[in-house]
Structures are given as C-alpha cells and as structure tokens.
C-alpha atoms as a printed R data frame, in Angstrom:
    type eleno elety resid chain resno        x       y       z
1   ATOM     1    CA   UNK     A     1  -61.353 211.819 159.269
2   ATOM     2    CA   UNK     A     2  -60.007 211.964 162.234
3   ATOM     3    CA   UNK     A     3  -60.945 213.763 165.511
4   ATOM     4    CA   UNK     A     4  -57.611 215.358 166.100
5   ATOM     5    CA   UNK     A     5  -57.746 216.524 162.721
6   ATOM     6    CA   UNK     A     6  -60.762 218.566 163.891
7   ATOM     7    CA   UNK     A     7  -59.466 219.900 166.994
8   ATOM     8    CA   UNK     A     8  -56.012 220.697 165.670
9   ATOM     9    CA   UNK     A     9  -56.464 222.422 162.332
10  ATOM    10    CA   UNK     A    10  -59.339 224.478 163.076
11  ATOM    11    CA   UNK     A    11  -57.933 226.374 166.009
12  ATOM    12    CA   UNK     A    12  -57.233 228.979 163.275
13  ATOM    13    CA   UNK     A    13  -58.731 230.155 159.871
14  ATOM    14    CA   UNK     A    14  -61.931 228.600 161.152
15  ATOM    15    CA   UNK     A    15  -64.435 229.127 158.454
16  ATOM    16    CA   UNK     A    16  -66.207 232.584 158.427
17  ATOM    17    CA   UNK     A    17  -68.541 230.997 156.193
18  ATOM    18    CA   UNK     A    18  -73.085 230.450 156.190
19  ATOM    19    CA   UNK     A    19  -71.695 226.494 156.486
20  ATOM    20    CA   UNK     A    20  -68.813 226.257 157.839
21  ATOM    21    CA   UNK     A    21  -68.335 222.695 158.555
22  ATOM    22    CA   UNK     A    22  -69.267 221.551 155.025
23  ATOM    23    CA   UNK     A    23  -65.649 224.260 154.175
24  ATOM    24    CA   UNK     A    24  -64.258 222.053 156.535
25  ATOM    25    CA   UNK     A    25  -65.894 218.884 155.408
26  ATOM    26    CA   UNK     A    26  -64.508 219.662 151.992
27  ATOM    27    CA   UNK     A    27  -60.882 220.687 153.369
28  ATOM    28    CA   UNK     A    28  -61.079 217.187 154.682
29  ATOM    29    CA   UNK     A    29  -62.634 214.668 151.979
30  ATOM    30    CA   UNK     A    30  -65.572 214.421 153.959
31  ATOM    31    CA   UNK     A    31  -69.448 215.771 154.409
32  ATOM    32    CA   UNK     A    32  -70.950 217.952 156.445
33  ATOM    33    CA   UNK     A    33  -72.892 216.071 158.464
34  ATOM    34    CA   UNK     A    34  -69.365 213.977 159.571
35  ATOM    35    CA   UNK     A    35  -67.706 216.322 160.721
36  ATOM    36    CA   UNK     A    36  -70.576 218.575 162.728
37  ATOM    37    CA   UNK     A    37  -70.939 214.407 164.301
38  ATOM    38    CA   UNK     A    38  -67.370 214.442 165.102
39  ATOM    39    CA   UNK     A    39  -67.410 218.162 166.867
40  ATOM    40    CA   UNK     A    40  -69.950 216.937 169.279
41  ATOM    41    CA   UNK     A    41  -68.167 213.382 169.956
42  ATOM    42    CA   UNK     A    42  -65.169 216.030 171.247
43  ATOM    43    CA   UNK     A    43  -67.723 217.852 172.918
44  ATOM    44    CA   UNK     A    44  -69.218 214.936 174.241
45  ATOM    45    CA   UNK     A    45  -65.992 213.600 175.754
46  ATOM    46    CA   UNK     A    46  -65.106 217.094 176.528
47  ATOM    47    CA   UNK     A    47  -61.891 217.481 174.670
48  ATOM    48    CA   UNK     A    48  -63.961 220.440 173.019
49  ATOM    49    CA   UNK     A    49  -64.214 223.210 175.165
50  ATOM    50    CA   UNK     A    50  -66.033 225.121 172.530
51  ATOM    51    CA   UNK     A    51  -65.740 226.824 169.044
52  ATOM    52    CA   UNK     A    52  -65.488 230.276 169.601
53  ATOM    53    CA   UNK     A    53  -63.387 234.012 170.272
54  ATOM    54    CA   UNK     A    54  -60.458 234.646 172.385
55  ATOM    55    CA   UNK     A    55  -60.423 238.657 172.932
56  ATOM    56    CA   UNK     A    56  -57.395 239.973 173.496
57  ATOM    57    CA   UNK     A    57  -56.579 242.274 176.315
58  ATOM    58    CA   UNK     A    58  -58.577 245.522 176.197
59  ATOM    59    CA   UNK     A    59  -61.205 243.827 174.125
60  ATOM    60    CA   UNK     A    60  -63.723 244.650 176.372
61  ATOM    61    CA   UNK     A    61  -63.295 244.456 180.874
62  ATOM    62    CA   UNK     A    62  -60.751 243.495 183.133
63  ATOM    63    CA   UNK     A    63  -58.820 240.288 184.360
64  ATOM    64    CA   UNK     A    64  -56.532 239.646 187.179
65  ATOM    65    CA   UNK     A    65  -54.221 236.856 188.375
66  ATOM    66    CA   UNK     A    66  -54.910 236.029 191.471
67  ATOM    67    CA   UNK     A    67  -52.858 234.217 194.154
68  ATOM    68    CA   UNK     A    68  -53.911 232.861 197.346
69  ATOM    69    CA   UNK     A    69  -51.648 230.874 200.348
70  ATOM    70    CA   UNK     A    70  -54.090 228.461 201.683
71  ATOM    71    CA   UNK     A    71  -53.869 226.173 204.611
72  ATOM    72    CA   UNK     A    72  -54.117 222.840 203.224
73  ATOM    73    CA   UNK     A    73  -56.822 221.279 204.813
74  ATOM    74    CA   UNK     A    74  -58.661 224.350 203.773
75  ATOM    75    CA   UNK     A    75  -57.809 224.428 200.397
76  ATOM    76    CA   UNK     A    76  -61.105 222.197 198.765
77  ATOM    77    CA   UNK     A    77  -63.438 224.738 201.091
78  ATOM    78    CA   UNK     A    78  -61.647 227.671 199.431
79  ATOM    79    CA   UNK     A    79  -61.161 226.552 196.182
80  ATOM    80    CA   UNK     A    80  -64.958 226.130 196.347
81  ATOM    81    CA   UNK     A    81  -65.635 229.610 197.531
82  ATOM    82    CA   UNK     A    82  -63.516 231.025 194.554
83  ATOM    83    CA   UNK     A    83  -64.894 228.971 192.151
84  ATOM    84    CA   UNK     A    84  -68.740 230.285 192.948
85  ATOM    85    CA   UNK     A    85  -66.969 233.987 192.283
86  ATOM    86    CA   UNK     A    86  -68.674 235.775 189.400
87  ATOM    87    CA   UNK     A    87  -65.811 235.853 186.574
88  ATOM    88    CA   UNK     A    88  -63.877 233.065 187.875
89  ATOM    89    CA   UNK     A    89  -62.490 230.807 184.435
90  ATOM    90    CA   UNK     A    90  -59.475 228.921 185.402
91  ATOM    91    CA   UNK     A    91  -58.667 228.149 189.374
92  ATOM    92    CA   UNK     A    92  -55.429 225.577 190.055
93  ATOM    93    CA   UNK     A    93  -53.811 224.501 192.485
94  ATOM    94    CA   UNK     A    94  -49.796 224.521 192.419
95  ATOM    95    CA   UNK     A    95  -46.744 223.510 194.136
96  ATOM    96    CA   UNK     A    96  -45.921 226.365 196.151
97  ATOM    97    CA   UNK     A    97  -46.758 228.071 199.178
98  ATOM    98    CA   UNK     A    98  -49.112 230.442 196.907
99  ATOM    99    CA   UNK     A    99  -50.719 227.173 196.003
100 ATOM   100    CA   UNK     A   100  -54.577 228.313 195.202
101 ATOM   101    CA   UNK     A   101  -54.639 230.404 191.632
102 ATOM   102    CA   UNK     A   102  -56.853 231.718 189.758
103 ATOM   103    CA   UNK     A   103  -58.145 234.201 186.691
104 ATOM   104    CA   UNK     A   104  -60.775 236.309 187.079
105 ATOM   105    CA   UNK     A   105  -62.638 238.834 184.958
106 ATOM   106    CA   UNK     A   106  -65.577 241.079 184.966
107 ATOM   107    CA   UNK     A   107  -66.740 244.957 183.764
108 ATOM   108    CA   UNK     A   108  -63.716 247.021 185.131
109 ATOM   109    CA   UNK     A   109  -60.672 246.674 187.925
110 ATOM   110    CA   UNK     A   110  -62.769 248.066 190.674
111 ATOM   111    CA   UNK     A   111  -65.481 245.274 190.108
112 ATOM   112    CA   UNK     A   112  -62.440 242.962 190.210
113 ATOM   113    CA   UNK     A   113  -61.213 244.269 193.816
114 ATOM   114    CA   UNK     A   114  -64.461 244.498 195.090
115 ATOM   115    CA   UNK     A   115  -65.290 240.603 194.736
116 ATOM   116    CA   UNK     A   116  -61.538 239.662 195.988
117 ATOM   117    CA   UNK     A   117  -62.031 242.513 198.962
118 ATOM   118    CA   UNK     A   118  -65.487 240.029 200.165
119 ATOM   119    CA   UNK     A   119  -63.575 236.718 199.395
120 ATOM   120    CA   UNK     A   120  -60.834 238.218 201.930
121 ATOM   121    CA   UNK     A   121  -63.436 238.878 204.534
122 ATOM   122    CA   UNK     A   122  -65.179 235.505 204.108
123 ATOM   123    CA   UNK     A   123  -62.379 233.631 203.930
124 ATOM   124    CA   UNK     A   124  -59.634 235.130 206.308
125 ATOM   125    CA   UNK     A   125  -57.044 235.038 203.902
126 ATOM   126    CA   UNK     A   126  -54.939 237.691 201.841
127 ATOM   127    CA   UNK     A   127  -54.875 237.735 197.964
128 ATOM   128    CA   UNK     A   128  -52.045 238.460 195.535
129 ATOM   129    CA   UNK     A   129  -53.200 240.619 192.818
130 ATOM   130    CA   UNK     A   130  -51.553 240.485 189.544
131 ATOM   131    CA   UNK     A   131  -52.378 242.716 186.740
132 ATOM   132    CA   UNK     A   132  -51.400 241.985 182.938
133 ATOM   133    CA   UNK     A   133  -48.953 244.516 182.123
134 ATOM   134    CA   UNK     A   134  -47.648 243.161 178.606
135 ATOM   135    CA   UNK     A   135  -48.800 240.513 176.202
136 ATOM   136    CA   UNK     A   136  -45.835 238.630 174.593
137 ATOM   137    CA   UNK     A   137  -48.012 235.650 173.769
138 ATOM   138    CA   UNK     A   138  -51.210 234.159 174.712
139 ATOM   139    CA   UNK     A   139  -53.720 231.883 173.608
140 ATOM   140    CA   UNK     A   140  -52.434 231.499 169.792
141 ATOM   141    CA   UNK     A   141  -53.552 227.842 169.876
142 ATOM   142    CA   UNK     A   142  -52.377 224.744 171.331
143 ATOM   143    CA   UNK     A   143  -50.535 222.082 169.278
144 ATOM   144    CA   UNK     A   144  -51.754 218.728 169.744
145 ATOM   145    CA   UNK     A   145  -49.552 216.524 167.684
146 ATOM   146    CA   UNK     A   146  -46.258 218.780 168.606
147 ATOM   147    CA   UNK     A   147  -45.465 219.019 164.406
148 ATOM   148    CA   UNK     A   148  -46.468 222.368 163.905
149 ATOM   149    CA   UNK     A   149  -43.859 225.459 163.601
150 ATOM   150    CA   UNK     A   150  -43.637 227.526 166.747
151 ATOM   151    CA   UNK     A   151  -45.426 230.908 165.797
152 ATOM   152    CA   UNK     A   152  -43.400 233.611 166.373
153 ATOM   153    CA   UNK     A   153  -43.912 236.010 169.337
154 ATOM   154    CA   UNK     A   154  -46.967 238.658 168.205
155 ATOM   155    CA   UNK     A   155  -45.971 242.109 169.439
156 ATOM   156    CA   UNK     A   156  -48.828 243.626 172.164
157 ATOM   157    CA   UNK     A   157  -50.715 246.678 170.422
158 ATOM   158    CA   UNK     A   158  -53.918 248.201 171.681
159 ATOM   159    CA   UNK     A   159  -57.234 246.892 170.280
160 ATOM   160    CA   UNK     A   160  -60.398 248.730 169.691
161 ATOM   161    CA   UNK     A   161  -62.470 247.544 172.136
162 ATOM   162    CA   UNK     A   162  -66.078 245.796 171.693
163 ATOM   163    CA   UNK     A   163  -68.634 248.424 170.997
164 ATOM   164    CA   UNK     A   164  -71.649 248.646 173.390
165 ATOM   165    CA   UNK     A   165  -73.985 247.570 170.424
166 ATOM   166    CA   UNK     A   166  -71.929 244.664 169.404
167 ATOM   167    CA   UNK     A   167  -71.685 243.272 173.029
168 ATOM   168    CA   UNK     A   168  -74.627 240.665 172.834
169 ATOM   169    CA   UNK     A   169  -72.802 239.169 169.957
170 ATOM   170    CA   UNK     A   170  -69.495 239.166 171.784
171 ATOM   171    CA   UNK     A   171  -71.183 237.175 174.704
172 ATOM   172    CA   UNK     A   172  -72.066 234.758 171.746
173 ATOM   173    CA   UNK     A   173  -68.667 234.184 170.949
174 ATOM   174    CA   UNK     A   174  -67.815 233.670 174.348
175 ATOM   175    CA   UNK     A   175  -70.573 230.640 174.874
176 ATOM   176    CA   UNK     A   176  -69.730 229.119 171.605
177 ATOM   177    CA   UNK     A   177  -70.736 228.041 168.018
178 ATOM   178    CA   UNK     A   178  -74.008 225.535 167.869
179 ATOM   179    CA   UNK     A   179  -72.837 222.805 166.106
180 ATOM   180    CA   UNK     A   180  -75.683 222.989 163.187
181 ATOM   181    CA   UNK     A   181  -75.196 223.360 159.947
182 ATOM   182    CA   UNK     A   182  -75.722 227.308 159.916
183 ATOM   183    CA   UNK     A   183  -74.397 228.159 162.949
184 ATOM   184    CA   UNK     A   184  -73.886 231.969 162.186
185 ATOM   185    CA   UNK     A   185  -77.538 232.005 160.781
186 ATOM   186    CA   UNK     A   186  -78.893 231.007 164.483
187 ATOM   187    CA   UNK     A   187  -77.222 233.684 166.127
188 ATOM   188    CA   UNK     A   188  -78.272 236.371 163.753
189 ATOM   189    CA   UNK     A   189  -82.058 235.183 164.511
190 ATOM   190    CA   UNK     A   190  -81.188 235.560 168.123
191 ATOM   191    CA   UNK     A   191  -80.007 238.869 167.775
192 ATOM   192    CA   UNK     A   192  -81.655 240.192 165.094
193 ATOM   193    CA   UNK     A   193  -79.015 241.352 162.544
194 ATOM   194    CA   UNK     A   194  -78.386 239.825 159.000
195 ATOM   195    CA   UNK     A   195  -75.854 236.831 158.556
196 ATOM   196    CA   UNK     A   196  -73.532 238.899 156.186
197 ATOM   197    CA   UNK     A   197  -73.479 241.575 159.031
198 ATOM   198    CA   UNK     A   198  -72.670 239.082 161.855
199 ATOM   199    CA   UNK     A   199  -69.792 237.560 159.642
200 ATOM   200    CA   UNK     A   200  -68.382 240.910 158.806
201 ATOM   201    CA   UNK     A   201  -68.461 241.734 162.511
202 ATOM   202    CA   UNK     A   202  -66.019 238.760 163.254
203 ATOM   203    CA   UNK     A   203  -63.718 239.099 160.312
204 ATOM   204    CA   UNK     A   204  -63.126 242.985 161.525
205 ATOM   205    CA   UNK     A   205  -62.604 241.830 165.060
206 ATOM   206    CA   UNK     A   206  -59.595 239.794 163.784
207 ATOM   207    CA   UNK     A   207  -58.341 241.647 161.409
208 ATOM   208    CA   UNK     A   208  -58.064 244.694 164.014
209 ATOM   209    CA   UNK     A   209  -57.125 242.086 166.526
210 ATOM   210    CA   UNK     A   210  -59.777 242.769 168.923
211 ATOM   211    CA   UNK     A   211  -60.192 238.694 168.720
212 ATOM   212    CA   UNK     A   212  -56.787 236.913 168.960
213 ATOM   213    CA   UNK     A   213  -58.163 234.030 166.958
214 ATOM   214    CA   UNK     A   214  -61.624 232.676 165.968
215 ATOM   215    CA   UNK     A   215  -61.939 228.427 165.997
216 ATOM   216    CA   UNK     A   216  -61.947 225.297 168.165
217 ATOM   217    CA   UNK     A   217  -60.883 226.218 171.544
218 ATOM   218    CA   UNK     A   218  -59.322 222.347 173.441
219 ATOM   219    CA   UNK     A   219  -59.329 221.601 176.580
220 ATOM   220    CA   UNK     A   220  -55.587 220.293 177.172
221 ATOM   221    CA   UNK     A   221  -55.845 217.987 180.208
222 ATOM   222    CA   UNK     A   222  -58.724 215.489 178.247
223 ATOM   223    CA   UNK     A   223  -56.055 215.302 175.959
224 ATOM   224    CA   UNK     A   224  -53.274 214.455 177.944
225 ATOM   225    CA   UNK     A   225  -51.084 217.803 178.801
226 ATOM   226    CA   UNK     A   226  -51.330 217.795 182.524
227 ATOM   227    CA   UNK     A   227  -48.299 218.388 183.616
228 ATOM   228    CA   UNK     A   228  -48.028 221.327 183.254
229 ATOM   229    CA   UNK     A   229  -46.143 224.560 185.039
230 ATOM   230    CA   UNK     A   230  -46.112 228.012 184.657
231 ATOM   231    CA   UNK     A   231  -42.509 229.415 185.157
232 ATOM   232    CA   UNK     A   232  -42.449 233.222 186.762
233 ATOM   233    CA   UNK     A   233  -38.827 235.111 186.614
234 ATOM   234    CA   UNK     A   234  -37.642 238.308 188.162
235 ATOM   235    CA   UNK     A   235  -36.331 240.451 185.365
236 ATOM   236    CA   UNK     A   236  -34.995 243.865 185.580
237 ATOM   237    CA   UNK     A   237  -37.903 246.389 183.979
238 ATOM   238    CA   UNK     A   238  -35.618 247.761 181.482
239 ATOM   239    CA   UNK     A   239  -34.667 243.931 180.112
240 ATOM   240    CA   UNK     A   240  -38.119 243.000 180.169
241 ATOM   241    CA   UNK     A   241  -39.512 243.494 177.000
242 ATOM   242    CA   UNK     A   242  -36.367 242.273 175.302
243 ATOM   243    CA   UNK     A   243  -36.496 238.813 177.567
244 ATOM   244    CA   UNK     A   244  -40.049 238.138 177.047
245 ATOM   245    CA   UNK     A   245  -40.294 238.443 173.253
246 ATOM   246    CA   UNK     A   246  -37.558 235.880 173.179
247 ATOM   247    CA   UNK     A   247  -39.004 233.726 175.870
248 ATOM   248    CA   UNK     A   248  -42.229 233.850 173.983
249 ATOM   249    CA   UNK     A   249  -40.567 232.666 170.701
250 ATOM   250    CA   UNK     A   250  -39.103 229.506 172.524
251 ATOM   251    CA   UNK     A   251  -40.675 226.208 171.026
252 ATOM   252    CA   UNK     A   252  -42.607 224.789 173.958
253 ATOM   253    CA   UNK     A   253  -43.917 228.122 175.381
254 ATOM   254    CA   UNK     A   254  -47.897 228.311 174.963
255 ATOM   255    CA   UNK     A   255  -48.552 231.537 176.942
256 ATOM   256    CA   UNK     A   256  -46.010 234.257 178.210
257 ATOM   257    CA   UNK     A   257  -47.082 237.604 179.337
258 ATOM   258    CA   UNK     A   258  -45.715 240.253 182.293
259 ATOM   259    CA   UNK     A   259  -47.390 241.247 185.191
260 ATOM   260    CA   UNK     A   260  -47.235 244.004 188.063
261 ATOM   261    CA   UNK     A   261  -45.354 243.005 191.142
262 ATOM   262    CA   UNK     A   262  -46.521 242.978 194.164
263 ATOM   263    CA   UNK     A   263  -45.562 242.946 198.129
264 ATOM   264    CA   UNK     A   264  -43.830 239.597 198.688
265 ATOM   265    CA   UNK     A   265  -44.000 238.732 195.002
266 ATOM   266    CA   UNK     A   266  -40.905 240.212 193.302
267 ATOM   267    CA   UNK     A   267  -41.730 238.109 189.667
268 ATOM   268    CA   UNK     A   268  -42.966 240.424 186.540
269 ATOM   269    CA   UNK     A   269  -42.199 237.679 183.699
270 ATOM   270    CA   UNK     A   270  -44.369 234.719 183.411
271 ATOM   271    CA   UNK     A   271  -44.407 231.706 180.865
272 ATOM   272    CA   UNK     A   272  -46.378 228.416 180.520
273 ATOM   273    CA   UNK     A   273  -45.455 224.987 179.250
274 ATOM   274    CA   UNK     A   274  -47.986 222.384 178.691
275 ATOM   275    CA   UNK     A   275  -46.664 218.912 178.236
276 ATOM   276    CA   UNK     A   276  -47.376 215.097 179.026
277 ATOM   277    CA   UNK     A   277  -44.309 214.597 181.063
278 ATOM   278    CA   UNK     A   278  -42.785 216.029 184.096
279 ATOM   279    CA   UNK     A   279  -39.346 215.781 182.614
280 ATOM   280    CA   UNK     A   280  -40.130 216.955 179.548
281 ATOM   281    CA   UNK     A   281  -41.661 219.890 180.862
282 ATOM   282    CA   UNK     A   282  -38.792 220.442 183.178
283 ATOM   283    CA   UNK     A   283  -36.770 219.996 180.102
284 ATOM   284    CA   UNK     A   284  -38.607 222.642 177.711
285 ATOM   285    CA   UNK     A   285  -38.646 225.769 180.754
286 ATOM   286    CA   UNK     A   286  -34.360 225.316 180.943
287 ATOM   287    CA   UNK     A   287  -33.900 225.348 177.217
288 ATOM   288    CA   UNK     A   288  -36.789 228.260 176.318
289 ATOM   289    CA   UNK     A   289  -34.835 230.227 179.783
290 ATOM   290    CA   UNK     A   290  -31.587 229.552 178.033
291 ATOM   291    CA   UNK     A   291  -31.881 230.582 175.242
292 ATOM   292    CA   UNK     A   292  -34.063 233.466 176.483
293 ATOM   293    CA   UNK     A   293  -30.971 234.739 178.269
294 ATOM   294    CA   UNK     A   294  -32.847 233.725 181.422
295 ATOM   295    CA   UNK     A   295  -30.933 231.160 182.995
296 ATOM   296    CA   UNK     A   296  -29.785 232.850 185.671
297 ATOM   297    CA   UNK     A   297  -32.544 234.967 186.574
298 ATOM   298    CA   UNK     A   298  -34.338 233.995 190.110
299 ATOM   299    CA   UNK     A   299  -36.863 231.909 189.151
300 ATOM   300    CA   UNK     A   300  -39.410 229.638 190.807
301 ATOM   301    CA   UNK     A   301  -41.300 226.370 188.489
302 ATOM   302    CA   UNK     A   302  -45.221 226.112 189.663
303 ATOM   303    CA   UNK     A   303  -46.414 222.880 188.337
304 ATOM   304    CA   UNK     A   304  -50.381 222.144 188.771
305 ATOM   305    CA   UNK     A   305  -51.216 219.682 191.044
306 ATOM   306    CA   UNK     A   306  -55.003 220.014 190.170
307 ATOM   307    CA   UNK     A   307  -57.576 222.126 188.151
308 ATOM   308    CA   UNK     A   308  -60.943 223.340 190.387
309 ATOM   309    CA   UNK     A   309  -62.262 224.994 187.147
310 ATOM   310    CA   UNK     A   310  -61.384 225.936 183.895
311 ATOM   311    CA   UNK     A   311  -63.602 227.695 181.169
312 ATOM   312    CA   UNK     A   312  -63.349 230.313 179.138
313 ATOM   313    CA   UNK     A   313  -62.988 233.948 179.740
314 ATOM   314    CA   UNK     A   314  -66.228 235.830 180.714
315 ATOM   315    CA   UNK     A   315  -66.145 239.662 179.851
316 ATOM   316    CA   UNK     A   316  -69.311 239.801 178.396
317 ATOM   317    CA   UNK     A   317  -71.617 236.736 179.196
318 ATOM   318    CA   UNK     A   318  -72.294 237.950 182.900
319 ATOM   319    CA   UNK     A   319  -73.432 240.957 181.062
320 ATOM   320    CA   UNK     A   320  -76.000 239.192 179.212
321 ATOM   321    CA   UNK     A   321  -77.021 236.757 182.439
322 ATOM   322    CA   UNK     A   322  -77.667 239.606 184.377
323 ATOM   323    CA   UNK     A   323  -79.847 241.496 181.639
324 ATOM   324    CA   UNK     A   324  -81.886 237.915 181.003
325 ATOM   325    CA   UNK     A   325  -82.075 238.160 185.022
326 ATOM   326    CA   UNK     A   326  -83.675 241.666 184.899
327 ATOM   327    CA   UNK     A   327  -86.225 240.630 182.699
328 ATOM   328    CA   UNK     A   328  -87.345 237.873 184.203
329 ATOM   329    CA   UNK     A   329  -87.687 239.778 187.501
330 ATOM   330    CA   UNK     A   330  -89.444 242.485 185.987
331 ATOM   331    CA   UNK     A   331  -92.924 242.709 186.812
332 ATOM   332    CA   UNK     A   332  -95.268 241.478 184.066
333 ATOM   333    CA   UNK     A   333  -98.046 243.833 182.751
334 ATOM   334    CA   UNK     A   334 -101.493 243.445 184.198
335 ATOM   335    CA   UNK     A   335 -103.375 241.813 181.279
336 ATOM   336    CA   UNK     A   336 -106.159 244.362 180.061
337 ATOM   337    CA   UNK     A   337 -109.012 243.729 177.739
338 ATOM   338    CA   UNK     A   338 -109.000 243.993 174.154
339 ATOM   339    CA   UNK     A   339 -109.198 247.347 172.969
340 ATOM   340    CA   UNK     A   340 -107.977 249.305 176.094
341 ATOM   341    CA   UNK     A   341 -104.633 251.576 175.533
342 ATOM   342    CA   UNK     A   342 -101.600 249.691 176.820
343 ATOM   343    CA   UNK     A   343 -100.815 251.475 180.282
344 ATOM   344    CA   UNK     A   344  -97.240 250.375 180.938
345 ATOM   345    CA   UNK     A   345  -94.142 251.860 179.815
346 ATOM   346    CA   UNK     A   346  -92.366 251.235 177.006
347 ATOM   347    CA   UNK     A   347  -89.422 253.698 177.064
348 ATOM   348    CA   UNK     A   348  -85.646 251.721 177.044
349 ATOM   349    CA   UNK     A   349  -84.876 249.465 180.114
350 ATOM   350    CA   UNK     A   350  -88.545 247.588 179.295
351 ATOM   351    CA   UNK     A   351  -89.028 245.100 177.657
C-alpha cells in the first residue's frame, strides 16, 4: 500500500462506515491497522491536513477574500497580525501590489467587517473585501498523480444550511476524523447521539450538498504543488456565468468561483492552478483562458510567493471554543453538604 494511494483515493466516497479504514483496508488488499498507521505517517509529515467536511457556501456563516497592499518591510508584522484574526484559514502572500491575502470566516458578514474594521485601525492599512458571489468550482479534491478525469464544472445551488442542533457535530467535521478504528463511534460518545444517527447526519449533508465532499483533505505544498497562482479576469456580468462554467471545466483548474468588485479592483472571475512548475502553471492558465473564451479578457496572474497559514475553514469550531470558554469561566458551585437541596441554577446556559 502505498501512501498516495491513501491520500488520493479517499478524497471522495470516504467510507460512511462503524470502520472505515478496515472498507478501505479491504479496497486496498490490506488490514486495518495498516492503513489507520499510514494516515498518521501523512499526518505526521503533514501531507494530511485532516479527514473531514468541506461545507459548501451557505452551509452555515460567512467568508470573505480579503486583500491587503502592504509595505514590504511590514509585511511579516502584518501577516502576523492577520494570522492571530479569529476565522483566519489560508493567508499568502503574492506577486502583486495587493500582495498580503487572505480567507476569513466567522458567524455572519457583519462579524466579518467588524474584525477587518479593527485590523484597519491597528494596522494603518486599507482592506479589499471580496465577497463570493458564484460557485463554479471549489474544493472537489486535488489530484495528486495528475491521471484522474477532470470533473466537470458542478452548477452552484443553495444548500440547506447546518441546523442549530447539528452544529457541535459540524465543528467535528471541521477538526477532523481520529484515526481509531471507530472513529464515528468516538464522536457520538462526545456528543451523545447514536452512531447510526451521526452517519445518517453526514450521508444527508452530501446528498443535499450541504458538504461538498466528505474524505482526506491534503495539504498541496508538502506534496510538491507550490507554485501555484490564482488567475482573476474582468468579465462583463452578463458573460459571466457562461465564462466561468467553462473556465471551471478546464483540466488544470482546482478552484474557480466569482466575486463582487470592488473600488480599484475591477476583477469578478477568479481561478486557481496548482502545479510543480512555474511554466507549467503559466502553461495550464493560457490554455484553460483559451479555451474559456478568455484570452483576451484583462487579466492579471498572482503567483504565491509564500503561505503564513493555511487550515481549514472555521464556521463552526470558534462556536464550540467559545462555548468550552464559557464554561470554564463560569463560576463553579459552592460545594454543600450531603443532603442539602442544590441551590444553583440549572435552567439552559448552565452547565
């Protein structure tokens, strides 16, 4: 067995199984214990990010791209500050004079602007705020050995959204699977639901597309795609939707989505290409942009010079922090002797 086997395969259909890694250990002509052993090597090395959800948009908060033109020998002191942002997951810096970028997300929009409002005070410095408008495709895996046909762009549709009650689960997905050999089983004790329950929650997540996919989630530059550039295009709103579904159906293309404009930033189309080589990357944006009908759209190639942070989405782990944080700040119960009524309340919001 091999580690890439592990890491490529499973990015989809991951089992929704009691022991899912003896499914996979049988998929691969191998035993359970092998392949949970070879999930924590990648984890160990960090080519594993995790095996978990990625929610699609609406499943639950808000996100914004976020731009920033930093001086560059302030750009390690505010790459810093933006890192320690609550909600911050990926934060790059790019070859441009918007060369500080980043992806935050949190409860709801005006959460957003009011964390980028005090990182404009602290810091001095304007941000450009880019809202999601349309998803032509994101986050449907990432191909590691480049064999695999090029999935075909997934048209956008509104999700039902994470219900309240089902929100400590969500933040589950978001952390990640334990690698044990009943992984579902261990969250179910922690939240105290049956197994069968837990599994039919996930299955009707996907199915309704609330979760974009459900498996082993890489981390690309550990495995060699860093050089990589995301490509931004200025395409007239009523061509839009046409261009991007056929940008996002160019081999090459791992994320393409459009976004609001904003003052000084006339771009609405974005795409990314992840690849080993400069030239190749190059390469793949001028044929997917061809063929897109894009090659004579303005147009402006951001390659990433270097990655701050990069983790995955947060819409519902903060949540869960912050109630663990309330709990432990709560003030304990005087202890009373045995036999005395208990004088403290135990309405909701106690615990």
């Amino acid at each position: 067995m091999q580690r890439l086997d592990l890491l490529n395969r499973w990015q989809h259909g991951f089992p929704l199984q009691p022991r899912p890694f003896a499914c996979i250990g049988a998929a691969l002509g191998t035993d359970e214990d092998a392949v949970i052993a070879g999930f924590q090597a990648a984890r160990a090395d960090c080519s594993l990010s995790r095996i978990g959800g990625v929610w699609a948009a609406g499943a639950g908060g808000a996100a914004l791209l976020v731009a920033m033109a930093v001086p560059p020998e302030r750009l390690d002191a505010v790459a810093a500050q933006v890192d320690a942002l609550p909600g911050v997951n990926h934060n790059y810096e790019r070859e441009h004079r918007f060369n500080l970028w980043f992806v935050i997300t949190g409860p709801d929009a005006a959460a957003l602007h009011a964390r980028l409002d005090r990182l404009e005070r602290h810091t001095g410095l304007a941000t450009l705020r880019l809202p999601m408008q349309k998803v032509y495709r994101i986050d449907l895996g990432f191909d590691l050995r480049g064999l695999a046909a090029h999935e075909p762009a997934r048209a956008d549709r509104i999700v039902p959204p994470v219900a309240e009650a089902e929100r400590p689960l969500a933040a589950r997905v978001e952390e990640g699977l334990p690698l044990v050999a009943r992984p579902y089983a261990v969250w179910a004790g922690q939240l105290g639901i049956a197994e069968d329950d837990l599994l039919a929650t996930l299955a009707r997540w996907l199915d309704r597309g609330t979760l974009r996919r459900f498996g082993v989630v890489v981390r690309h530059h550990e495995l060699g795609f860093d050089r990589n550039a995301m490509t931004v295009f200025d395409v007239p709103d009523d061509e839009v939707d046409a261009r991007g579904a056929a940008l996002a159906a160019q081999p090459g293309v791992t994320l393409c989505y459009r976004r609001a404009r904003a003052e000084g930033w006339p771009f609405n189309l974005y795409c990314m290409v992840h690849g080993r080589e400069r030239d190749a990357v190059r390469a793949t944006i001028a044929a997917a942009a061809r063929n897109a009908g894009l090659a004579d759209a303005p147009q402006q190639v951001l390659f990433s010079v270097r990655r701050f942070k990069q983790r995955g989405g947060s819409y519902f782990r903060q949540e869960v922090r912050h109630e663990r944080a309330e709990r432990r700040a709560a003030p304990k119960p005087a202890r009373i002797p045995s036999g005395d009524r208990l004088a403290y309340p135990t309405a909701e919001g106690q615990s």
